[in-house]
TIBA-203393 format. One record per residue (C-alpha): residue in one letter; x, y, z. Coordinates in nm, 4 decimals, decimal comma. Each point is the difference from the previous one (the first is absolute). Layout:
! residues N
residuo X Y Z
A X Y Z .
...
END
This chain:
! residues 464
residuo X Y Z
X 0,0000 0,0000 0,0000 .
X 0,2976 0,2661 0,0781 .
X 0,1029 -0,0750 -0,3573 .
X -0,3297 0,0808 -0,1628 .
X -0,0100 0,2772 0,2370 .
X -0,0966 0,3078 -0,1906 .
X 0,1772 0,3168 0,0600 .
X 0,0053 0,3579 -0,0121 .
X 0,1409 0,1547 -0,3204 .
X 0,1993 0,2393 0,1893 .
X 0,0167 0,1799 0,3427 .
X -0,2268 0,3027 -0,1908 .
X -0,2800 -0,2399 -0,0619 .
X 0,0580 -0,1434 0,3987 .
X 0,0017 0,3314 0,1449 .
X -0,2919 0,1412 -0,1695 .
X -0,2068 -0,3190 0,0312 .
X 0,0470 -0,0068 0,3739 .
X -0,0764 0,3519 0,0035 .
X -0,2744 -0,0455 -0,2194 .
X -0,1630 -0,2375 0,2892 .
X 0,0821 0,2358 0,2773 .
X -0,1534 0,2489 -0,1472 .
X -0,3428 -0,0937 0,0488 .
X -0,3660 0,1532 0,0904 .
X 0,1754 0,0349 0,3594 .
X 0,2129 0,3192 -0,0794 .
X -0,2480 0,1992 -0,2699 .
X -0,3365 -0,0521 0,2692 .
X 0,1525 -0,1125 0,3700 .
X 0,3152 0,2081 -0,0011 .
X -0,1477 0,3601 -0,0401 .
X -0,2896 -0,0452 0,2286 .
X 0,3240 -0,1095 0,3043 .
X 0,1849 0,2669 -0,0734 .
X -0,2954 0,2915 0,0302 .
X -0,1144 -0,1627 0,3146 .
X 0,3340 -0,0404 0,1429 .
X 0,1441 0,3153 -0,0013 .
X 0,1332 0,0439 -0,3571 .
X 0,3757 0,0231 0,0231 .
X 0,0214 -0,2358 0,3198 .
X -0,1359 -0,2646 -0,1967 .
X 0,2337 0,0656 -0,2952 .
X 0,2870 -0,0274 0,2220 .
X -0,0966 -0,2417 0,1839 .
X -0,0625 -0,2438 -0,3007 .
X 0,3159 0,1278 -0,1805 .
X 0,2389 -0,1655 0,2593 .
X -0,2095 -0,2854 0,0268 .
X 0,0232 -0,0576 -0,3577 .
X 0,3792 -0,0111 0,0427 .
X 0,0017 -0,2090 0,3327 .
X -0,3137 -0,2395 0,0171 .
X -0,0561 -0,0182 -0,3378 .
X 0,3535 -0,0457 -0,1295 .
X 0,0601 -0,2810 0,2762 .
X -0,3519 -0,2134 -0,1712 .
X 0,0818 0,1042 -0,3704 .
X 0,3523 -0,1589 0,0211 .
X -0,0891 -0,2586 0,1930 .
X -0,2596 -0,1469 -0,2195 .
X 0,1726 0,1069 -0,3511 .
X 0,3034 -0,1952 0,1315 .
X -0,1691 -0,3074 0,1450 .
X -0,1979 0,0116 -0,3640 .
X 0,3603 0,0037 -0,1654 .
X 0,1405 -0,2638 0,2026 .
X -0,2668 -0,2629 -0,0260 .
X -0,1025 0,0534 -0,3288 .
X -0,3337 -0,0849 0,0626 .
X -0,3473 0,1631 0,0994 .
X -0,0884 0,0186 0,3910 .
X -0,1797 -0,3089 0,0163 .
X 0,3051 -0,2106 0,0325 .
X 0,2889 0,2557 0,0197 .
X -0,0872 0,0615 0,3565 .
X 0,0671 -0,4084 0,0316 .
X 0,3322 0,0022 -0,1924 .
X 0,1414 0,2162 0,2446 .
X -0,1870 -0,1429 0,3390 .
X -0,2188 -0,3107 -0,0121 .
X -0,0887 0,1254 0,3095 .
X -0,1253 0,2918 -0,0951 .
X -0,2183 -0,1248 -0,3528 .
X -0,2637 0,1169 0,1718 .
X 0,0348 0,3780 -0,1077 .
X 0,0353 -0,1034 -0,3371 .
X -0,3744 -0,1332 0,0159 .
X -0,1118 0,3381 0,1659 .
X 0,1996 0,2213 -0,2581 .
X -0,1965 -0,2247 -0,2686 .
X -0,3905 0,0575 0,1235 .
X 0,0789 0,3704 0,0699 .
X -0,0242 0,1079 -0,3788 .
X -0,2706 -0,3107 -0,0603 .
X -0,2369 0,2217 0,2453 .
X 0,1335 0,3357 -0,1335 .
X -0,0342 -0,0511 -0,3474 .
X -0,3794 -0,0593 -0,0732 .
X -0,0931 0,3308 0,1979 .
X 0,3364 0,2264 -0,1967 .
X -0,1863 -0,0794 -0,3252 .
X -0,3528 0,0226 0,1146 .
X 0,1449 0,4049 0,1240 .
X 0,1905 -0,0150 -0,3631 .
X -0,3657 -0,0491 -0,1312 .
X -0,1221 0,2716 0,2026 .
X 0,2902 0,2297 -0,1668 .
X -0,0639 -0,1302 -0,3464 .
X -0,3775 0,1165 0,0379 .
X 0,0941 0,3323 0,0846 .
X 0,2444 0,0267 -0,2857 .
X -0,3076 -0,0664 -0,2209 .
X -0,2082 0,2599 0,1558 .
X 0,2637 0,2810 -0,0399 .
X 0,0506 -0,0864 -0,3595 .
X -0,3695 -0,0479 -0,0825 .
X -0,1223 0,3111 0,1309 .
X -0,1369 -0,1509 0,3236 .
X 0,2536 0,1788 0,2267 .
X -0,2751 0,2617 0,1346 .
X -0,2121 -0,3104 0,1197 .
X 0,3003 -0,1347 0,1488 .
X 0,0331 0,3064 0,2275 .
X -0,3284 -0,1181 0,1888 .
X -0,0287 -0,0881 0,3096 .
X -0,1697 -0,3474 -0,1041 .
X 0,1992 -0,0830 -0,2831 .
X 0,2524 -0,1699 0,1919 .
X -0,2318 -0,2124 0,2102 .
X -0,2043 -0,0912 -0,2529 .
X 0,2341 -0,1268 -0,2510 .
X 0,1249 -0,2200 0,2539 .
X -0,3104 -0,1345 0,1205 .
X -0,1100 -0,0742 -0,3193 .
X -0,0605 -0,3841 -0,1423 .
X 0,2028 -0,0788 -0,2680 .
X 0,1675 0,3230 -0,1338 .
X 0,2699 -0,0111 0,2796 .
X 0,1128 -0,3447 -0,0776 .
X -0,0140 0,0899 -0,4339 .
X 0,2939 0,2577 0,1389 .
X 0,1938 -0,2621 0,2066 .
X -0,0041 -0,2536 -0,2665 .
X 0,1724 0,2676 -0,2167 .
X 0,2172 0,0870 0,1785 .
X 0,0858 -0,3669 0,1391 .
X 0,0348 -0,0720 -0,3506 .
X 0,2796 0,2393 -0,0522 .
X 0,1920 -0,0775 0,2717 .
X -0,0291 -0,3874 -0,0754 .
X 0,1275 0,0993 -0,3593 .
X 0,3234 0,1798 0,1625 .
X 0,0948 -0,3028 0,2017 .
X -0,1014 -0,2347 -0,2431 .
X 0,2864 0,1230 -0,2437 .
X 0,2896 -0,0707 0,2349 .
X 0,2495 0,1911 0,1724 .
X 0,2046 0,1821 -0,2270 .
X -0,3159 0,0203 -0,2842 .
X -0,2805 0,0823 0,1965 .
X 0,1370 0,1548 0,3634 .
X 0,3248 0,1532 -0,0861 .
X -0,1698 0,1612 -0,3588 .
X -0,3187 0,1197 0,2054 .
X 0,2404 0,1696 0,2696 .
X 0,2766 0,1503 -0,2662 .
X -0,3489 0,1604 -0,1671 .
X -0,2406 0,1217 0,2464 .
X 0,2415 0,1509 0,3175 .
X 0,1319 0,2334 -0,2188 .
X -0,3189 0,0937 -0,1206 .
X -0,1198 -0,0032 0,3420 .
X 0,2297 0,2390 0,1649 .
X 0,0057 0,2628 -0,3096 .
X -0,3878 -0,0050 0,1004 .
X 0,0449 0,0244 0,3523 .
X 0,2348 0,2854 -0,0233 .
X -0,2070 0,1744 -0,2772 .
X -0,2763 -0,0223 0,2823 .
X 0,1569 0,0721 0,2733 .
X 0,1143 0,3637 -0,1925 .
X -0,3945 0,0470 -0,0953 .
X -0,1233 -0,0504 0,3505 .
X 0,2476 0,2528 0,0948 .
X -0,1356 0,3211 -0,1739 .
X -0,3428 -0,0688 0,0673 .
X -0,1843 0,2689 0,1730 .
X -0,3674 -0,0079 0,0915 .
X -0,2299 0,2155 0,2007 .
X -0,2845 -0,1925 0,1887 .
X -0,3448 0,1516 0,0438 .
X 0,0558 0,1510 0,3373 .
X 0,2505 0,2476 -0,1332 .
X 0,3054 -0,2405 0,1275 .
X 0,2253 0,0340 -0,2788 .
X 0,3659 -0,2750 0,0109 .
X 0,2326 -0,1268 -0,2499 .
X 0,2025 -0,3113 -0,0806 .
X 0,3103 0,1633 0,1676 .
X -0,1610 0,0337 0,3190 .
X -0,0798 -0,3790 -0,0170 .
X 0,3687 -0,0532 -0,0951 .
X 0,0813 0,1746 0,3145 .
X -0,2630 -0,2081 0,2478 .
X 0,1584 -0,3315 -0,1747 .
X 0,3712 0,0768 0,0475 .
X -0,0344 0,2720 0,2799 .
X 0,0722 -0,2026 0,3397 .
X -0,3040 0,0897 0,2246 .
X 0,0901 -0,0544 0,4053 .
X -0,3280 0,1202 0,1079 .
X -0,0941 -0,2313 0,2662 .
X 0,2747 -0,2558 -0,0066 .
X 0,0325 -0,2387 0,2350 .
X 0,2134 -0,2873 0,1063 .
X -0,3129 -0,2456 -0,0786 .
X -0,0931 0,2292 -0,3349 .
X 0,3791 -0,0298 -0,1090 .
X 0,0221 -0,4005 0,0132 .
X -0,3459 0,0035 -0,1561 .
X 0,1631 0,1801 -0,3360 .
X 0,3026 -0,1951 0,0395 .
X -0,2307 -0,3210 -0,0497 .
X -0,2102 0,1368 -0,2374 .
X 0,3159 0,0820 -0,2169 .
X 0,1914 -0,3511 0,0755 .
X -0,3885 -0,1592 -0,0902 .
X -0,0192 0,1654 -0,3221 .
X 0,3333 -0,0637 -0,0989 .
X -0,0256 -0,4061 0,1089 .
X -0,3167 -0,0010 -0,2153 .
X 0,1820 0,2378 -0,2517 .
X 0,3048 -0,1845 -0,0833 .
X -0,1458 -0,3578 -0,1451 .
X 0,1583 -0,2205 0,2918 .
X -0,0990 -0,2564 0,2203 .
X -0,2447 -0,1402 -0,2769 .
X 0,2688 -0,1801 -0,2090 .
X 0,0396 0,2106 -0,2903 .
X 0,3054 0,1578 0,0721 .
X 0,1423 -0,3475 0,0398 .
X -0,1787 -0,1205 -0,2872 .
X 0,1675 0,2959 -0,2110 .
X 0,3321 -0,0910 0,1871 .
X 0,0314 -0,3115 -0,1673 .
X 0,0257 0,1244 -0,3108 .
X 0,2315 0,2341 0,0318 .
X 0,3566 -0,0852 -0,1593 .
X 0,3190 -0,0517 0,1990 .
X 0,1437 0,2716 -0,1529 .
X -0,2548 0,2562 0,1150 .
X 0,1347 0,2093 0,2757 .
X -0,2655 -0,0128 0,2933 .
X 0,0744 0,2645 0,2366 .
X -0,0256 0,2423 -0,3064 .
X -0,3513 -0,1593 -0,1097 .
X -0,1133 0,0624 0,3661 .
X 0,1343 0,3394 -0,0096 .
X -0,2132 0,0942 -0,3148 .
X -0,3378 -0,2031 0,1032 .
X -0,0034 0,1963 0,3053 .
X 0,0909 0,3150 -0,1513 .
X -0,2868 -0,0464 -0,2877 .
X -0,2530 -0,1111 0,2409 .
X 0,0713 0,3065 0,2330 .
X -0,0286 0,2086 -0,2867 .
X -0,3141 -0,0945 -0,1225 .
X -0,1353 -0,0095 0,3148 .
X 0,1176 0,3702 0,0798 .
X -0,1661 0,0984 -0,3386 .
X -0,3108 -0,1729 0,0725 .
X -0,0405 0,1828 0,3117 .
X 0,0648 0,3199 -0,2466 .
X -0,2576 -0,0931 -0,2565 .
X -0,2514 -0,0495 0,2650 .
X 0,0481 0,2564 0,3067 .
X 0,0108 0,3494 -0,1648 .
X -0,3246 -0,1249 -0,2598 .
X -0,2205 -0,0898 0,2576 .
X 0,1256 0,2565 0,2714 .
X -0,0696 0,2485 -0,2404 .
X -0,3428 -0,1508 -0,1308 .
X -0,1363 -0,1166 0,3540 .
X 0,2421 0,1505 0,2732 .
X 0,1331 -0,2073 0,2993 .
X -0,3785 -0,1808 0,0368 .
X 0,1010 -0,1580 -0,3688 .
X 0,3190 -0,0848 0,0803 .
X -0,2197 -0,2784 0,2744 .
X -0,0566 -0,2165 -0,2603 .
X 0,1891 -0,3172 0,0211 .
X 0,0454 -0,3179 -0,2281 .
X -0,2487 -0,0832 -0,2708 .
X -0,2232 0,3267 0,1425 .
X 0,2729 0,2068 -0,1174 .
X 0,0627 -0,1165 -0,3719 .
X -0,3097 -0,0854 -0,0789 .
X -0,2437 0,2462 0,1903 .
X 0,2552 0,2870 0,0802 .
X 0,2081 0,0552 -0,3123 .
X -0,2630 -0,0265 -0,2582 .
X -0,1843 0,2961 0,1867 .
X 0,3287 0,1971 0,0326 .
X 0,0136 -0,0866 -0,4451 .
X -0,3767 0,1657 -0,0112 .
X 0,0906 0,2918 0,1610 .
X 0,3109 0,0644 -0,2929 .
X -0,2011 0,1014 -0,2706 .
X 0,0451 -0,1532 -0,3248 .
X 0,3533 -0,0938 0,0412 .
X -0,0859 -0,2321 0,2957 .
X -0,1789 -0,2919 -0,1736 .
X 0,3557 -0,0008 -0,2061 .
X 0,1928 -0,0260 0,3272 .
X -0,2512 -0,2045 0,1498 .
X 0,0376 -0,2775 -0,2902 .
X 0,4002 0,0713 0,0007 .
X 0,0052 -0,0646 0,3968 .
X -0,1997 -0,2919 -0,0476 .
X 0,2203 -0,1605 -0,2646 .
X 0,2806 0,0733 0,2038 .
X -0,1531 -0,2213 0,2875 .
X -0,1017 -0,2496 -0,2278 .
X 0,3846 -0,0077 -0,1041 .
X 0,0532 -0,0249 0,3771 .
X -0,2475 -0,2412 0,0871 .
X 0,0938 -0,2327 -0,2848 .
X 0,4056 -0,0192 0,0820 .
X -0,0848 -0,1121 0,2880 .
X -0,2856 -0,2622 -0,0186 .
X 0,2761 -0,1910 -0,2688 .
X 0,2558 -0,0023 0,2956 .
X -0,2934 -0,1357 0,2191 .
X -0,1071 -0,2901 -0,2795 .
X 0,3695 -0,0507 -0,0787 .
X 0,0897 -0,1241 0,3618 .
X -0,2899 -0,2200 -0,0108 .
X 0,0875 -0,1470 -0,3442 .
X 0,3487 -0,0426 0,1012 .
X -0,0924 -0,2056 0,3200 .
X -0,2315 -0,2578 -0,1674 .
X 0,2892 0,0186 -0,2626 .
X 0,2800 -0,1203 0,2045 .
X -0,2449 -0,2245 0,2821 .
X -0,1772 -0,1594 -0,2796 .
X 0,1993 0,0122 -0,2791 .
X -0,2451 0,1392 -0,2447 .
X 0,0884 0,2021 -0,2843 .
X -0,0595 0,3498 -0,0049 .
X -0,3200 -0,0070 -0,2473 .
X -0,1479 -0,2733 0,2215 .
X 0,0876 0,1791 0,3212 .
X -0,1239 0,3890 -0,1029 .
X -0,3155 -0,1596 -0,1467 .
X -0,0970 -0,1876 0,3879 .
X 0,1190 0,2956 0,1392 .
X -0,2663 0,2265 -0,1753 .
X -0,2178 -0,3246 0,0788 .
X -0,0173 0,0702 0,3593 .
X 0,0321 0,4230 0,0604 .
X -0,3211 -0,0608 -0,2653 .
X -0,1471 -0,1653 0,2627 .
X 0,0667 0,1816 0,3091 .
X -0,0333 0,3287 -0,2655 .
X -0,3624 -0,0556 -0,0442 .
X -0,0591 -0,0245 0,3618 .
X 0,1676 0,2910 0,0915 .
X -0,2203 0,1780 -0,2640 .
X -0,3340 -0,1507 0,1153 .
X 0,1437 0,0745 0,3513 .
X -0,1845 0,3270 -0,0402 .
X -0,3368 -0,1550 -0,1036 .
X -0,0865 -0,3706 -0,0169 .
X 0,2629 -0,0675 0,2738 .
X 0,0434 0,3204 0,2317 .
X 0,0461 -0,0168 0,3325 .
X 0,1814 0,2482 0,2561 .
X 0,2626 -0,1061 0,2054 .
X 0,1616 0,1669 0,3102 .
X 0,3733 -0,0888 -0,0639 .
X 0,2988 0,0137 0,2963 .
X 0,1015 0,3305 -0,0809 .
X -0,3902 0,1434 0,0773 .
X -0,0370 0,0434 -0,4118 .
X -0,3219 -0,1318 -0,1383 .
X 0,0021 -0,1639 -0,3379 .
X -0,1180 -0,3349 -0,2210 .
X 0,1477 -0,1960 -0,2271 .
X 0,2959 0,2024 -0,1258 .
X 0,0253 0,1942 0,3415 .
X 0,0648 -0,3512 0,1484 .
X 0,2415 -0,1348 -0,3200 .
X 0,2430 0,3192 0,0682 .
X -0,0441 -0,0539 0,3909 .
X 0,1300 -0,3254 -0,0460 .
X 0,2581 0,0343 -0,2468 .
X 0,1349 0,3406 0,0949 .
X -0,0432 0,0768 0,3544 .
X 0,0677 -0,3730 0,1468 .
X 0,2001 -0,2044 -0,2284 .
X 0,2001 0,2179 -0,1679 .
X 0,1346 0,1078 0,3319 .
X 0,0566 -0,3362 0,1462 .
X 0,1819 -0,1245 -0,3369 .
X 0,2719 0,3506 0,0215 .
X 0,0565 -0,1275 0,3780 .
X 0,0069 -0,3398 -0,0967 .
X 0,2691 0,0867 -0,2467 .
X 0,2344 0,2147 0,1992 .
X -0,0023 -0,2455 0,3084 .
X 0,0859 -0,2562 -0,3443 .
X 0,2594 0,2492 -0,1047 .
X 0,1444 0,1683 0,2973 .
X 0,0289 -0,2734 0,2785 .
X -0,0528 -0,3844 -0,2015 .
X 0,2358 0,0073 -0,3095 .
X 0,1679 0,3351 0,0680 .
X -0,0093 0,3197 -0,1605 .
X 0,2850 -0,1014 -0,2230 .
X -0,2072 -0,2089 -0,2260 .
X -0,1352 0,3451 -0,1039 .
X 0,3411 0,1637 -0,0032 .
X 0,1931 -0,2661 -0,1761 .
X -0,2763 0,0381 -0,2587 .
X 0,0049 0,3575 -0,0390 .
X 0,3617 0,0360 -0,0466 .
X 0,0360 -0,2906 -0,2360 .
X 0,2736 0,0585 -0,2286 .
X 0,1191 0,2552 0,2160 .
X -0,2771 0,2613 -0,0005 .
X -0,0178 0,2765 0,2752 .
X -0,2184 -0,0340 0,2552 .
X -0,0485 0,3670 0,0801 .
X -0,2034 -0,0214 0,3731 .
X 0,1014 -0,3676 0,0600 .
X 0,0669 0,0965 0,3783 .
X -0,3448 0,1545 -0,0165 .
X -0,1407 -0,2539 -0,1686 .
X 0,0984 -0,2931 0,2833 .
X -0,1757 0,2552 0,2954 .
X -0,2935 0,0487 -0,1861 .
X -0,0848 -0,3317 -0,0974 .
X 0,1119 -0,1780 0,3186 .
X -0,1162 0,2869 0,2583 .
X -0,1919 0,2943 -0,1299 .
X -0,2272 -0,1281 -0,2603 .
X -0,1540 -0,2957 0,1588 .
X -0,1191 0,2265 0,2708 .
X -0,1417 0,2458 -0,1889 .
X -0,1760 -0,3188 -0,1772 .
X -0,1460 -0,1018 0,2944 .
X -0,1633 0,3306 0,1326 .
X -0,1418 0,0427 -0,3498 .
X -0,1419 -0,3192 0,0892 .
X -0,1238 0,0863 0,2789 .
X -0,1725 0,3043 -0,0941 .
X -0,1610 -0,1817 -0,2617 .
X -0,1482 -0,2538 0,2544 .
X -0,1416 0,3051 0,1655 .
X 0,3035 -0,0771 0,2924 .
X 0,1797 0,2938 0,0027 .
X -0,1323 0,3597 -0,1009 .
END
């Protein structure tokens, strides 16, 4: 299997596929609603050293043990600890729950597309538009077939045809649209009907501006875990991708450069997200629209905020949906992929046969998560006092209790079973330089499993 082992092209095609996956529906519609509720600049600090501690310490780790094995989760973790095999089974449902509800949201993106481009974006800007598009029958599952469809295509052209020619495409499209965005939403001016008038610069400033108005001790730790929590769920680990991608990656490929740029592009793009978002809607709907949180804010918040712009806003409102579509898609390959990859190397099925029983089952578990908000809703109060149904309960799952128990999982693997060496040795095959190596053996042994486990915590409703 090593042999057949498809790879990579080149570390371009590595760096912007993993990059491609971590930059997801997390940074464009969880990312900007954090950092205007926790203080602006605080939260931008707070996640940039993160980014170069916490997340450095579980991108390397995973790229590396990817490398090493050659092989997906589902049986590297096993080739380095048959002890520890275990993980590898986690790391494999994590995107098998994840997957079904990504496309059913990359439906939900796909309709809007549609709307903006067929003239419907005014109807979109209703307060019921949202809600009942979702509650609908059968027109929410027509979009998740689509766009199940396309990411099945994607994977179902291999590594270097299908992943590596997707990525080499669409991030470059994606951040010239981002930026392009981000520069619109900052000369926007607007005055609302109470006289108030405020601009996109002044929503620049309450996005970057650090605001220490009320900080506590209690309020501090509760941005620092909202940062480390968006960049865990940011940064495409703990669900076997990064592994998965790992393995293809050629010997020759210098890791702790590859690391250096996926966390660099995925800190980018989630800086410019924030800067699409924050200065359109604070100047649009002030501080009570910058409230809106997750699917409430792309798909109820923003296409208000693209009424209120005149003509040219059902152009940027189609551009900005594109551009999440882009998003959306990179990322729900990466998802597939480490699926594929697993049933792949466990079961020895060629890639055809694999992707096509992959899109077997998220078809499945796709249709309930769309009839989850008709024929089979129900509301569920989850751990972490959130109430939700089916998908609420899928991303509980996935996200806020396995995810975390496969990173700890991995460093106690890492930093205290086989050693932090195995990662070293890897990284600095043929004598690369391992740049924060002494960092690297704190963080992964020490600081990072800790974290890990208060994020855990919190998301068991333990702590905070």
């Amino acid at each position: 299997m090593e042999q057949k082992r498809s790879t990579f092209t080149g570390s371009i095609g590595f760096v912007l596929a993993a990059a491609g996956s971590a930059v997801g529906l997390g940074n464009i519609w969880r990312f900007p609603y954090l950092a205007a509720k926790d203080g602006g600049g605080i939260f931008l600090l707070c996640y940039l050293v993160l980014a170069l501690t916490f997340g450095f310490a579980l991108l390397t780790t995973e790229i590396a043990i990817g490398r090493k094995t050659g092989q997906s989760p589902l049986t590297a973790y096993a080739a380095l600890s048959k002890k520890f095999g275990w993980i590898g089974v986690l790391a494999c449902i994590i995107p098998v729950l994840i997957l079904p509800y990504y496309s059913a949201i990359g439906g939900w993106i796909l309709k809007y597309i549609a709307a903006f481009v067929s003239g419907g974006a005014a109807e979109a800007a209703t307060d019921g538009y949202f809600g009942g598009f979702i509650t609908a029958r059968w027109e929410p599952v027509i979009w998740f077939l689509i766009f199940l469809a396309l990411t099945t295509f994607v994977v179902y052209k291999g590594v270097d045809k299908g992943i590596e020619k997707l990525s080499t495409v669409l991030m470059p499209i994606l951040l010239v649209l981002i930026v392009g965005i981000s520069v619109f939403s900052l000369t926007l001016h607007h005055t609302d009907d109470a006289g108030v008038a405020r601009t996109g610069m002044q929503g620049f400033a309450r996005y970057v501006i650090p605001n220490f108005e009320g900080m506590t001790v209690k309020s501090f730790v509760t941005v620092l875990m909202d940062a480390m929590g968006q960049l865990f769920y940011s940064i495409s680990v703990a669900m076997g991708i990064m592994i998965t991608y790992g393995s293809y990656v050629k010997k020759e490929t210098n890791l702790s450069k590859s690391v250096n740029q996926i966390e660099l592009f995925d800190t980018i793009v989630a800086f410019l997200a924030g800067l699409m978002i924050i200065p359109a809607v604070f100047t649009f709907q002030g501080e009570a629209g910058l409230a809106a949180s997750g699917p409430g804010l792309m798909f109820q918040a923003l296409p208000k905020v693209f009424a209120q712009m005149s003509s040219v806003g059902v152009f940027v409102g189609a551009v900005f949906f594109i551009m999440v579509a882009f998003a959306a898609l990179t990322s729900s390959v990466s998802i597939m992929e480490a699926i594929v990859s697993c049933f792949m190397d466990k079961f020895h099925l060629e890639r055809k046969k694999a992707t096509v029983t992959v899109a077997g089952i998220t078809l499945v578990l796709g249709l309930l998560v769309c009839f989850g908000y008709n024929l089979c809703y129900f509301e569920l109060t989850l751990p972490n006092g959130s109430v939700g149904q089916v998908l609420d309960v899928m991303d509980y799952l996935s996200n806020f209790v396995l995810m975390p128990v496969v990173a700890i999982a991995t460093c106690i693997l890492i930093g205290w079973v086989v050693k932090p060496s195995t990662v070293i040795d890897e990284v600095t095959f043929g004598g690369v330089r391992f740049g924060r190596q002494k960092l690297y053996v704190v963080m992964v042994k020490f600081v990072t499993p800790v974290l890990l486990f208060f994020l855990l915590l919190q998301s068991l409703g333990l702590f905070l």
